[in-house]
N, C-alpha and C positions, 0 to 999 in steps of 0.2 A: 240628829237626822236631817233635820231643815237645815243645819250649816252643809253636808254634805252636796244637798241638791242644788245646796246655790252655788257650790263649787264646780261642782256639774256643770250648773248651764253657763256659767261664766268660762269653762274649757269650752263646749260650743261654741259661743258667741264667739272668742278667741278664731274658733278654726273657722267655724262661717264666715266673719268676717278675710279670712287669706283668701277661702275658697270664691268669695264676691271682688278679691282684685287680681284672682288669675286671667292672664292673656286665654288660658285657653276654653275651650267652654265642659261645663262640667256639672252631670246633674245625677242626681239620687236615685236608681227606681228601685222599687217595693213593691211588691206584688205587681209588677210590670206597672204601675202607676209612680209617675215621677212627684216624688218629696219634697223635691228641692235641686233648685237651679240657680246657677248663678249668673249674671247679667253676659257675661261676653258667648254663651250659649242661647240666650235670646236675641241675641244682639246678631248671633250668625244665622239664625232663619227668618229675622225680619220681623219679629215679635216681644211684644212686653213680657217680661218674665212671671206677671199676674195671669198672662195665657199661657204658660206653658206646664205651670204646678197644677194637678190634683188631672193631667190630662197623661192616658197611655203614651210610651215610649214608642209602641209599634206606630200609636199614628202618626206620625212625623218621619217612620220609614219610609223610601221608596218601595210603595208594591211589588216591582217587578223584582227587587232585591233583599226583598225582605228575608229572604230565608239564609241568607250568608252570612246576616247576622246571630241569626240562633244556631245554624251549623256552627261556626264560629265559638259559642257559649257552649253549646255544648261538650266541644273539646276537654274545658275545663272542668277541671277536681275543684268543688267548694275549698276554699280556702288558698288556692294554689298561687304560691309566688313567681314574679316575673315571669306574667304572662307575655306572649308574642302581642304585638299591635297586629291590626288588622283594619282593614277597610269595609268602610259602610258608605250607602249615600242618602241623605237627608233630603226632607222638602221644606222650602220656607213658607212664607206665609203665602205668597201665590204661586203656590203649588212648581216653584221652580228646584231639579234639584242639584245637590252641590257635593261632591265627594269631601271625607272628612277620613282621615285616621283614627282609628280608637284604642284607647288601652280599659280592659275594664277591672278592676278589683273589688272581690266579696269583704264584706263589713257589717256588723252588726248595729243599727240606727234605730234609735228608740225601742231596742232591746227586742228588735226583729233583724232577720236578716234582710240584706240588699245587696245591689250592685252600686257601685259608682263608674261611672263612664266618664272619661276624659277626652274628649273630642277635638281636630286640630286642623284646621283648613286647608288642605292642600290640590287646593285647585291651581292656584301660582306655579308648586312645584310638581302636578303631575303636567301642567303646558313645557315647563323647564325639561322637565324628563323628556315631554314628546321632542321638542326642537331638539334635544343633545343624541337623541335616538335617530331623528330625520338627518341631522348633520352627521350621525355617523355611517346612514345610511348612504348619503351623499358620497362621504369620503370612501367606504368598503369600494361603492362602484366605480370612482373617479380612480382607487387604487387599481382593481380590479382588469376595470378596461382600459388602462392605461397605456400607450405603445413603449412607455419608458419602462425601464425592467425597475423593479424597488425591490429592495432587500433592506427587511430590517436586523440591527445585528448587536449580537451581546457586548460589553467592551472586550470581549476576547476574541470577538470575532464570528462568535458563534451564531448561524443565520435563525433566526426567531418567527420572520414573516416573511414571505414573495408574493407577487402577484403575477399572475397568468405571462405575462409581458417576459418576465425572469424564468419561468420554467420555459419559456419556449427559447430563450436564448440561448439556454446552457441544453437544452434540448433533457430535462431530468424532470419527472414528474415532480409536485410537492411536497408529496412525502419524504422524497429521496433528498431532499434538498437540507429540510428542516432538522434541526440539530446538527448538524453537520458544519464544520468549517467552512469560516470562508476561504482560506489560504488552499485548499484543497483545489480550489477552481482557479486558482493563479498565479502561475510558474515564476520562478525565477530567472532575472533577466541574465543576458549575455555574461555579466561580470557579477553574477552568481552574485545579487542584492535580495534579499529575500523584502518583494516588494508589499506582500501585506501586512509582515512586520513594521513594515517603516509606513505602510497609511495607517495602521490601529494606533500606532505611537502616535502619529503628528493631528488624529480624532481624539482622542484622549485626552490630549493636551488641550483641548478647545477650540481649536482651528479648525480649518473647510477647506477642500479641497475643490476646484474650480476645473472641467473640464481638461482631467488628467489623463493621456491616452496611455493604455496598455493593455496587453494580453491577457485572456483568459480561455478557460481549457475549456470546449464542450464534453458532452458525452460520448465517449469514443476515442477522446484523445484531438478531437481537431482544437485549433487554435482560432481564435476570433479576436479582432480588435474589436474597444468597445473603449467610449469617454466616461472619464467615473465621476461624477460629482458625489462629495460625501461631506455629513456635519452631523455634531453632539443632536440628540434628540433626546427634551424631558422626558421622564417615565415618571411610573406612578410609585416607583420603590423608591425613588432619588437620587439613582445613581442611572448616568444619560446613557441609554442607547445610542445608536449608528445609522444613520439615514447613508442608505447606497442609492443610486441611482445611477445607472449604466444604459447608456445611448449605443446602439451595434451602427458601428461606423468602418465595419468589415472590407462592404464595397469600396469604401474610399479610401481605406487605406490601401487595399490592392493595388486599384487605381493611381495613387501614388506612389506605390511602391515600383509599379510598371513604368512609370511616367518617370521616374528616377534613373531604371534600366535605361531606358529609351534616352537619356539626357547622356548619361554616362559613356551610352554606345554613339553617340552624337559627337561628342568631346573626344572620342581615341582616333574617331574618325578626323577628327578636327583636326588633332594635333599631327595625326600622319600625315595628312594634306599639309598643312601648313609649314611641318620639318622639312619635307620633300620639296613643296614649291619652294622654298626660301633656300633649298640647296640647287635646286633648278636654274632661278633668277642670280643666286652667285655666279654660278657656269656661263650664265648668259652674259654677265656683266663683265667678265674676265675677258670673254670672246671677244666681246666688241671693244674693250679696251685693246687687246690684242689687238687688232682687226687694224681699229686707228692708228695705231702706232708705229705699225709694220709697213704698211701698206701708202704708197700717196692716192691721195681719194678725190672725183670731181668734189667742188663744192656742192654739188646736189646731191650728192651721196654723204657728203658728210654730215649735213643736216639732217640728212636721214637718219643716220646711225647717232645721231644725235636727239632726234624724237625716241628712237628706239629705246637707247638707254632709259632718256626720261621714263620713258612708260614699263619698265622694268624696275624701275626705280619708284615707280606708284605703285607699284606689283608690292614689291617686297615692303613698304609704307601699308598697304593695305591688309597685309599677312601679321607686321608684327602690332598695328593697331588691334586685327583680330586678338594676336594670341596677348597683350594688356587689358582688354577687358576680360579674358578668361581668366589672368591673373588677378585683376583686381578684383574678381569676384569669386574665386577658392581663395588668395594667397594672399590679400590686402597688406600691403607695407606697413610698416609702423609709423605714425605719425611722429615727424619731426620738427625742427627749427630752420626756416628757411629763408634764404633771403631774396626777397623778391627781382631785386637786379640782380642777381647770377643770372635767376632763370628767363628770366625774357634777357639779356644778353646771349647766353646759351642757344637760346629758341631763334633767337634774328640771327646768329652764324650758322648754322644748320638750315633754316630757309633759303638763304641767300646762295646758301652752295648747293642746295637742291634746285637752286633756279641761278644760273652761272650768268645769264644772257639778259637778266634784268638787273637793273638799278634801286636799290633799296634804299630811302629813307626814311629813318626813324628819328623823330622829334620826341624828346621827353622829360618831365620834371622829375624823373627816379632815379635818385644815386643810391651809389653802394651805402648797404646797415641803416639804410632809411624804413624801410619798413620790413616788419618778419611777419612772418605768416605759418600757421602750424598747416607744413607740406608733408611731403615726401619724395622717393624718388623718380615719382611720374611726373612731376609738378612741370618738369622743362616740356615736354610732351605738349604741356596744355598752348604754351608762348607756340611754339614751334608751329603745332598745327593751327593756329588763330592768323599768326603772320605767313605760314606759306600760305591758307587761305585768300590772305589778302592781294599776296604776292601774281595767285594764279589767276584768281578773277576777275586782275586790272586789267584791262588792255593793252595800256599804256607801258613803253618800255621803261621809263624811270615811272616810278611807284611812291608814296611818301606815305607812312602809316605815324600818327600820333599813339603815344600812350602817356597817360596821365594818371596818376595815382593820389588816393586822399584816404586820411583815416575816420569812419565811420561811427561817432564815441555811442549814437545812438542802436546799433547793432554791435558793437565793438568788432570790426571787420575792417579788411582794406579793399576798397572800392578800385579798381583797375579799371580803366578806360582803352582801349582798343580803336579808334577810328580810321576809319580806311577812304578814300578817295574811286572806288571803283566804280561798277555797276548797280550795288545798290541789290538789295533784296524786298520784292514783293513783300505787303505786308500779311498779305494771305496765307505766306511759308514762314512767316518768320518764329511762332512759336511750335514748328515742325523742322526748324533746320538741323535741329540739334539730336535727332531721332533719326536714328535706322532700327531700333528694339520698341519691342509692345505689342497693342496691338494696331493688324494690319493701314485700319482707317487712319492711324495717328502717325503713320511715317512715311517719310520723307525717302523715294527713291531715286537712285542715280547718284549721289551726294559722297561714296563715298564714307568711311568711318572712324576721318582724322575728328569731324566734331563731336559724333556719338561718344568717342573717347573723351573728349575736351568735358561733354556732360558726366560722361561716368566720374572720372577721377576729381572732379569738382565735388558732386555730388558726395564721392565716398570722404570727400574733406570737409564733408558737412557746411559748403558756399554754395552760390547760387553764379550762373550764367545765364544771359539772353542777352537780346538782340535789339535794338534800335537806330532807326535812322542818323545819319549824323548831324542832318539840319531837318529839325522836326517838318513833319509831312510831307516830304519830297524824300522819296526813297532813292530816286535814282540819282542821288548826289552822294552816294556811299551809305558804308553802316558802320556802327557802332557795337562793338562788342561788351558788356559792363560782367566783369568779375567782381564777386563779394567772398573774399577768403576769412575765415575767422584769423584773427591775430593770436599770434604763438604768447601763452601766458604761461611765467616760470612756475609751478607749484613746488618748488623745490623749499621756499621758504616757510610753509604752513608755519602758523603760529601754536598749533595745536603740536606739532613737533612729526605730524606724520607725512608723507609722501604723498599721499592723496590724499581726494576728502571721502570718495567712499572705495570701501574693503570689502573685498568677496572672498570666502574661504570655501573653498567648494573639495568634494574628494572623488577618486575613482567609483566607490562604494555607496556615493548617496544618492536616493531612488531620483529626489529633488530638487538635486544640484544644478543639472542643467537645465530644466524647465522654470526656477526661479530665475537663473543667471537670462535665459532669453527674455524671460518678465521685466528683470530689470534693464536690459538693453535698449527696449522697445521702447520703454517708458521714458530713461533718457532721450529717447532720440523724436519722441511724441513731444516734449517738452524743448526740443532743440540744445541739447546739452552737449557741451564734448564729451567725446567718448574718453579723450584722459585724463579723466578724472576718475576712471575706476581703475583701480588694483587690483589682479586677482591670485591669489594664491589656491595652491593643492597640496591639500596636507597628506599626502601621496608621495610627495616629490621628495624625494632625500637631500635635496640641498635646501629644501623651505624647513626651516628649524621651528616648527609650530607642530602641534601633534594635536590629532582631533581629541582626545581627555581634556585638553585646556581650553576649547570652546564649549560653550552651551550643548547646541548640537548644532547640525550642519545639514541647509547651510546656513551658515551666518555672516550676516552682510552689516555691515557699519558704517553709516552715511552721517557723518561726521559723530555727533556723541550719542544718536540713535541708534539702538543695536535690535536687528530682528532676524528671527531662527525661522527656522522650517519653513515649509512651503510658504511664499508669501504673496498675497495678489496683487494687482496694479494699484489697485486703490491704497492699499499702505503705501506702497515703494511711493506714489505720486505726490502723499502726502510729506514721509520723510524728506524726498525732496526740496517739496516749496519751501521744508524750513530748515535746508543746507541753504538753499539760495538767498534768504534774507540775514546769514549769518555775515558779518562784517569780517569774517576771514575769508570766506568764499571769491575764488579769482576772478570770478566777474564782479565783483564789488570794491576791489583792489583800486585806488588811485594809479 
């Protein structure tokens, strides 16, 4: 019997001892009077555990909560396993109190029964709860009152949450909304692209869509433009939801929708004036050719009809200047290989016979296949109108204009010199000479639209033009015209074996074809890059032998051994870039 009872109290000792290195606090009551505690339960009211034995459990209640604890017991059936926890709140030793968790279980202790209470601090995590409840309280109303519409969506599509902002766009209460597809509120475009198929694919895939405009149906049937930002959203199951965010940009697109009208009935307008005067000013030039021919005329009449002409002859110069900016900007040529003495040769015969009655010289270091330049076929346009410039503004009956040429290894461009002997441009107009477009403050009237030209088709050659003096600070000893054309580079020889260095495959049928393809353009030309250096293909096309099953998906764009699909923002394309450019094949790196 004595072996028994030592075996006994050395099980005890065993378990009192775990029960005196538990983290949490945990004590014995019996007859509502506690037996036994262990130190990390005195240790959480601020008391030795010699004051907390042979004292009631109730007194260390808070008063005011005291009974939520015996509600609480009471619940339970003697014996009863996996009990719920529950909350209590305790006082320490100066009467401070401290919320705790509890779990309790019945037990039989010195062969009475008891409870044991396991107690657990959660003051930390009810602060933790409060702040994650304030921040979602936060977020509800920042969702809430938001003027952006949000839509949260299943990866199927299916809308989960809106906020006030979204029912009043689509004009559909919430309930109407909820469960319900998204594709139901978003037509199919022109060439029948089922465009929510192709944004749940390209969210899916882990990509973001970045201020994408399109159509969406309200209630009733009307149509509303609206910008869609959308990206993967964690969830608490592990598989990401759909963050929508739709901006109503309705008015403005109107607005330029109208604003498009209005350009396009501007342009028909344009073009009937400008057919009709240019068949006008023939008739007139016939006439007066007629006229001289026939006829013997005083010499003051014949000067006359000699001014005549001229100014019929700036008539139709300023009609077909009009209708090459109209073209350079729907119908831009293709850039080609040029050489720069054709065209100012070209350019000084056509001035010079435009002004029959002056004396031309031109001084110049530019012989033929000395330097190429990637032109087109405006390029003689730009010589032409620079030296009749020159031509009309000297005074003087003989004229002498330099041009001088050099290649620029630090921009890789050919630097054109222009210098004239005239009158000289104020230096007040000088970076307005070149402007008749914009807006009203910044241009230049009376002037004519041989230079505005001379900028466009520079510009659309991705060079630069202006103006300086020809002997610095004295304007009225001439000017100086300085062209920067980029230089024509062959890519015919890529080492990589392809034609270009970046690929665009874009199709009829892809929602993101052309909104990537403008992303990529813009970036290029942010970056100062020629534009041929892109290829583009359409696997549409029956003569391009590529079929969209053999790309990834589309679009897909390949900037040298980079390859990226679907929607893509500026900041990739910027990046693949920088590292086409430090490639040692790349044409601007070429010796």
């Amino acid at each position: 019997m004595q072996d028994v009872r030592d075996k006994d109290s050395e099980v005890d000792n065993k378990y009192r001892n775990i029960l005196e290195m538990a983290n949490d606090g945990i004590v014995v009551v019996q007859d509502e009077v506690i037996v036994m505690c262990n130190p990390a339960f005195a240790d959480m009211l601020q008391y030795e555990t010699k004051d907390v034995l042979g004292r009631r459990f109730v007194d260390f209640l808070d008063p005011v909560a005291t009974h939520l604890y015996h509600e609480n017991q009471e619940k339970f059936i003697w014996g009863q396993q996996n009990r719920p926890s529950f909350r209590i709140r305790l006082l320490n030793s100066i009467n401070e109190t401290t919320t705790f968790e509890v779990s309790t279980a019945d037990f039989i202790y010195d062969s009475q029964p008891a409870i044991c209470v396991i107690a657990r601090n959660i003051t930390e995590k009810m602060a933790l709860e409060s702040a994650i409840e304030a921040s979602e309280s936060r977020y509800r109303n920042l969702f809430n009152s938001s003027p952006i519409a949000y839509f949260t969506l299943s990866p199927r599509g299916t809308i989960q949450q809106v906020n006030s902002a979204a029912c009043r766009l689509l004009g559909h209460q919430e309930s109407d909304l909820l469960k319900r597809n998204i594709s139901t509120f978003i037509p199919k475009d022109e060439s029948d692209v089922d465009i929510a198929v192709q944004i749940l694919i390209e969210i899916n895939q882990g990509k973001s869509i970045k201020n994408f405009e399109m159509k969406m149906t309200r209630k009733g049937g009307e149509s509303i433009w609206v910008s869609l930002t959308a990206s993967p959203l964690q969830s608490s199951q592990g598989v990401p939801d759909i963050g929508f965010m739709l901006g109503d940009i309705n008015r403005r697109k109107i607005a330029e929708l109208r604003e498009q009208q209005e350009r396009n009935r501007a342009n028909l307008y344009l073009e009937v004036m400008t057919h009709d005067l240019n068949n006008v000013n023939q008739s007139l030039m016939f006439s007066l050719e007629l006229l001289r021919e026939k006829m013997e005329l005083p010499p003051t009449v014949d000067d006359m009809l000699r001014d005549t002409r001229w100014s019929v002859r700036r008539s139709s110069r300023l009609i077909s200047s009009m209708r090459s900016i109209i073209n350079l900007r729907d119908n831009p040529p293709e850039t080609v290989k040029c050489d720069i003495y054709e065209s100012i040769q070209k350019g000084i015969k056509l001035a010079q016979d435009d002004l029959p009655w002056k004396n031309l010289e031109v001084r110049s270091n530019i012989d033929p296949e000395t330097y190429f330049v990637a032109g087109h076929s405006y390029l003689d346009n730009v010589f032409f109108h620079l030296i009749h410039n020159a031509l009309t503004h000297d005074e003087k009956d003989n004229v002498k204009v330099e041009i001088t040429g050099e290649y620029m290894s630090s921009t890789n461009t050919i630097r054109i010199c222009i210098a004239d002997y005239g009158l000289g441009v104020p230096d007040g107009i000088k970076d307005l000479i070149f402007r008749r477009t914009g807006h009203p403050d910044q241009q230049l009237v009376g002037r004519g639209l041989g230079l505005t030209l001379v900028d466009q088709i520079v510009r659309d050659l991705e060079g630069e033009v202006y103006l300086v003096n020809r002997v610095e600070n004295d304007y009225t000893k001439g000017a100086k015209v300085i062209l920067e054309l980029p230089v024509w580079v062959e890519i015919i020889g890529l080492e990589c074996g392809r034609s270009a260095c970046i690929t665009f495959y874009k199709s009829n049928h892809c929602l993101f074809c052309d909104p990537t393809y403008e992303v990529l353009l813009s970036v290029i030309e942010e970056m100062g890059l020629p534009s041929y250096l892109v290829e583009v293909f359409n696997v549409d096309d029956p003569d391009v032998n590529i079929s969209a099953s053999e790309l990834p998906m589309l679009p897909f764009i390949k900037i040298c051994n980079e390859e990226l699909t679907g929607f893509v923002g500026a900041d990739t394309v910027r990046t693949a870039l920088m590292a086409l450019m430090v490639q040692s094949c790349y044409p601007g790196n070429l010796e």
